[in-house]
N, C-alpha and C positions, 0 to 999 in steps of 0.2 A: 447346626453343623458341628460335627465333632470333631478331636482334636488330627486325626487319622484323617480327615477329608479334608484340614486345614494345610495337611502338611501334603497331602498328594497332590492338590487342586492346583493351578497353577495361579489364583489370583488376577487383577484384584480382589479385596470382596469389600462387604459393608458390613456396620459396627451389627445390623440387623442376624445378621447369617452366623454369629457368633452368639453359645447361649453360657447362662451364667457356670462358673467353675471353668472355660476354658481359660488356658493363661497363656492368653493373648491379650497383646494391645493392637491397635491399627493404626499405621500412619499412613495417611495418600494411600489407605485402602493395603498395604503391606502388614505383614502380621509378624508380632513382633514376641517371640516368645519371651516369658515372665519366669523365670526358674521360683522355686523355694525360696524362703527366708531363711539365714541362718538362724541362729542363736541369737548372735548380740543382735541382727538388724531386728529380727522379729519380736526380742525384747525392748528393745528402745522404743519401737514404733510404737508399742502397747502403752510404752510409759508415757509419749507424747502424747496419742490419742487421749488416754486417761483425762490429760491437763487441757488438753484444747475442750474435749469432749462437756466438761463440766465449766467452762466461762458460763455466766449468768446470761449473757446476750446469743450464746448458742441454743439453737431449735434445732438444728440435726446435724452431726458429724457420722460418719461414716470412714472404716478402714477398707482400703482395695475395693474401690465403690467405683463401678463404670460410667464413665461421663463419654457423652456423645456429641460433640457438639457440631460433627456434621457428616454426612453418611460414611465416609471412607473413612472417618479416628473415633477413634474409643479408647479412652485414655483411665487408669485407676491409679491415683495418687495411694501412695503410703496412709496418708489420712485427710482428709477432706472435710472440709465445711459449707454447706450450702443452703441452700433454701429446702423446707423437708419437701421431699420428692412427692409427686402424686401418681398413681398407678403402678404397673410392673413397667422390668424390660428396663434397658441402661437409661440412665440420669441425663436425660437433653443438657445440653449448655456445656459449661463449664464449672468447676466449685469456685467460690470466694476466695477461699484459703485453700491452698495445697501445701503438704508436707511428703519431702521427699527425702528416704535416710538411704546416703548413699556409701555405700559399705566394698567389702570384699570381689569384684567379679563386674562392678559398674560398669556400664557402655557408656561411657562420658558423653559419647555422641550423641544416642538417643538419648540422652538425659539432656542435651541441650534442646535438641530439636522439640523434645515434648516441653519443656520450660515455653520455648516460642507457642507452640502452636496450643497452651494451657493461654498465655498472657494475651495471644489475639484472638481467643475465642471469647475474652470477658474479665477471666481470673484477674485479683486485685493486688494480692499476696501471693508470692513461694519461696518456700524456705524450703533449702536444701541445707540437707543435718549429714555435714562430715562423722563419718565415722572411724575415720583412718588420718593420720597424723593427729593436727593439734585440735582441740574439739572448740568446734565453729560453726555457723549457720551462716548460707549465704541464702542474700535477701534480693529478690528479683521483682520490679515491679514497673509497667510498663511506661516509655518515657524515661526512666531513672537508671543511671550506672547500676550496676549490680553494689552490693556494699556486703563485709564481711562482719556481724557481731560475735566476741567472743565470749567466755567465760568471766561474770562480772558483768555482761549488760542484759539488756531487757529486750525481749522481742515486742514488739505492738502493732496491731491488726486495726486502726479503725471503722468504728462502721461495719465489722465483721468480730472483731475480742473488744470485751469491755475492759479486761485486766491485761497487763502485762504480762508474759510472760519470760521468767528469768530464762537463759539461755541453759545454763546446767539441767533445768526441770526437763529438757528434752535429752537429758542423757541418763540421770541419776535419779533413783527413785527416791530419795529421800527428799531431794529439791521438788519432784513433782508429786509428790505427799503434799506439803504446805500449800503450794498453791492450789492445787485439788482444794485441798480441805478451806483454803480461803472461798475458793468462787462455789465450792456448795455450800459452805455458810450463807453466802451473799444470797443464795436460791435461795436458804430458808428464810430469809429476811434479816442474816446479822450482817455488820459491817466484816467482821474478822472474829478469833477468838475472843481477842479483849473486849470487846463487846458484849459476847455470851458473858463473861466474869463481871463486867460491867450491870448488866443487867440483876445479876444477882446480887450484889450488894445493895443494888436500887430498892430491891425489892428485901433488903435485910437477911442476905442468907449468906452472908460472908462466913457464916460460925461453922458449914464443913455441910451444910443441906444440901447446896449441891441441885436445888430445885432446876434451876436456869439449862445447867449442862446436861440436865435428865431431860429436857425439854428441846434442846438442840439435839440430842443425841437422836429422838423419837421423830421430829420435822426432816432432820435431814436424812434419815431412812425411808421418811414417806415422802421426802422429794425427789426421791430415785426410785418410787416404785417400792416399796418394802414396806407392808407394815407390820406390827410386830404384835402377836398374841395376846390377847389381855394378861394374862400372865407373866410376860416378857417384859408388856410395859409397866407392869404392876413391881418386879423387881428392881429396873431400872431407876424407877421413882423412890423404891424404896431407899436404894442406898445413900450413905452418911459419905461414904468415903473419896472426897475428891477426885485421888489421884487415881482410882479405878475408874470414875467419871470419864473423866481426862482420856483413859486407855481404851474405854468404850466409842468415846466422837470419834478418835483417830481412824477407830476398827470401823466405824460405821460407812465411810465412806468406800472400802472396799470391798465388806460382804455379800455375801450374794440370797444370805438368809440371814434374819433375823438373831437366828439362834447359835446364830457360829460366834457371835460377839463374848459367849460368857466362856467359849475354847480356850 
């Protein structure tokens, strides 16, 4: 059903009768229009996803991803975490984790009503990311008050995030730089940076070889799917110079080619 026969129909319908690209939600079978992201909401969310997306205990996140968890709702968090989907067609259940960044034009309303009908469908976590006044995440989890973490604490997901998440890394990309780049180290098998440096003096290359961080730089490329030219890794390896090292791990964790790293 298309967007034109949602709006003339008179309803109810079901999550079924709606195909992917409408923006709609459904609740109790009502359709609930989804406008655009602006700017800041559709950069923030990128920059959450990024951080949640790359926990070491994450198997599939998903942005504006359909969850279905009973014929008449169909519900698509901001960013989601769940179990990896199998087949086509909206996400039975509900996600683990929902993120919802609530910005400019919010229906406060349907922003609660979906919060209830995410937590009694299953969901464990949601966090709603203030994006207007003071910057804040509120945490909803069923059974439990709502609670407010600001700027200076940690968000934490058990059972669904292996790591913390600072609260800033869902606003600012430089905080969700680090942590990214913590939890795909952790996928290639280091604890953190110091541990990549760590490794290399173990192995005597404190003198500026740089072997260790040519070595993460290549793992954590091909934990994300990228591998890199023999020629690519042949230069990588080659270099002497730490702090181009250094500038290369950072780069790695957001290129989308190999060869955008020497840009």
């Amino acid at each position: 059903m298309g967007e034109s026969a949602i709006r003339s129909a008179p309803g109810p319908f079901q999550a079924n009768q709606l195909k992917d690209g409408d923006r709609y939600e459904l609740s109790g079978g009502h359709p609930i229009y989804c406008a655009p992201a602006g700017p800041e909401h559709a950069g923030r969310s990128l920059t959450g996803a990024a951080v949640i997306a790359s926990d070491p205990d994450v198997e599939w996140a998903g942005v504006d991803a359909g969850f279905a968890p009973e014929p008449g709702t169909l519900r698509a968090p901001d960013v989601a975490v769940a179990a990896p989907p199998g087949g086509r067609g909206w996400i039975p259940g509900v996600p683990l984790l929902a993120v919802e960044y609530a910005g400019v034009g919010q229906d406060e309303a349907d922003l609660q009503t979906k919060i209830v009908e995410l937590l009694q469908g299953g969901s464990r976590y949601i966090w709603v990311v203030r994006l207007l006044g003071p910057r804040r995440v509120e945490v909803y989890r069923t059974g439990e008050p709502m609670r407010v973490a600001t700027i200076g604490e940690s968000l934490t997901a058990p059972g669904v995030l292996r790591n913390p998440i600072p609260v800033e890394a869902l606003f600012e990309r430089a905080a969700a730089d680090r942590a990214a780049l913590r939890n795909l180290l952790q996928r290639a098998g280091y604890a953190d940076l110091d541990a990549v440096r760590e490794e290399g003096r173990e192995e005597g290359r404190e003198e500026g070889r740089g072997e260790g961080i040519a070595d993460a730089i290549l793992t954590l490329l091909a934990e994300r799917g990228l591998t890199a030219a023999p020629d690519l890794a042949a230069r990588i390896r080659a270099c002497r110079d730490r702090d181009q090292l250094k500038t290369w791990l950072l780069a790695a964790m957001r290129v989308t080619d190999p060869a955008a790293l020497f840009d």
